[in-house]
N, C-alpha and C positions, 0 to 999 in steps of 0.2 A: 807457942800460941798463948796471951793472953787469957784469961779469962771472959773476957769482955767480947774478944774475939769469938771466941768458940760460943759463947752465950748469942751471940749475931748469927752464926753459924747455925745452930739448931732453929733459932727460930726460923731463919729463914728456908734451911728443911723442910721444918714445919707448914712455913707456909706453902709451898710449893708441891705437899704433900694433900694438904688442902686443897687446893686449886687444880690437882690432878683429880681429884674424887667430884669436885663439884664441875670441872671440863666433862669427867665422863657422865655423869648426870644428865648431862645438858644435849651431849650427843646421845644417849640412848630415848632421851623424850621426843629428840628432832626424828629419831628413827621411828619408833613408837607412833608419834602423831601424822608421819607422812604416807607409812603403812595405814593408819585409821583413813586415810582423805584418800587414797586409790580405791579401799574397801568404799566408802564413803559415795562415790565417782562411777564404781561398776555396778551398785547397789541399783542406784538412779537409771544408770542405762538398762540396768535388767528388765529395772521394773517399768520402763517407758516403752520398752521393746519387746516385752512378755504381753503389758494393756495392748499396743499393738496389734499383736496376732491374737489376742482374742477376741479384740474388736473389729477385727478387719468384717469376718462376715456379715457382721450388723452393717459394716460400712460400707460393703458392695451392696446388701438389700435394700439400704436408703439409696441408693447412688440410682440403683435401678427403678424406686421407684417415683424419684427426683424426674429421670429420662421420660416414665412414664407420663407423669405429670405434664412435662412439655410436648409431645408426642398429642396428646387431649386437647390442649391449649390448642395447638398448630388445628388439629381438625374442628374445633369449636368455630376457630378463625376463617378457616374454609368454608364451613358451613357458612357461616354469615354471611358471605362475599358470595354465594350462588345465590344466596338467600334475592339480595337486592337483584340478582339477575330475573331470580323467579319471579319479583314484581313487575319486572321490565314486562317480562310476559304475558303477564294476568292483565297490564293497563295496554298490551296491545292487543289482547283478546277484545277487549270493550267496544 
């Protein structure tokens, strides 16, 4: 073998050596960061699904008194609608 040769020889070793250290670099960050984005991913649903159940009772008590609310309205409305009857009344008492 040449000189020339073998001097091609190592470098290219060399490089190859290189390129295996910077390959695994490259997959330990792609592990590293995909592991961060699951963490990342359960984190969100914990915390969107933990607000959930603590705010659920606040969300039944408004729900209930949302139903309430209409529940008034509907007898308000009734009320009114006798109301005009009771006039019918009072103009046939006259």
């Amino acid at each position: 073998m040449t000189p020339d040769e073998r001097k091609m020889l190592v470098d290219t070793y060399e490089l190859s050596r290189e390129n295996n250290t910077i390959l695994r670099k490259m997959r330990r960050s792609a592990l590293i960061s995909s592991f961060f984005r699951i963490l990342y991913i359960v984190v969100i649903l914990g915390i969107t699904f933990g607000s959930f159940y603590l705010l659920q009772p606040y969300l039944d008590q408004l729900k209930g008194v949302y139903g309430g609310i209409q529940d008034s309205v509907g007898k308000v409305q009734n009320a009114g609608s006798s109301l005009g009857n009771i006039t019918d009344l009072l103009n046939g008492l006259k």
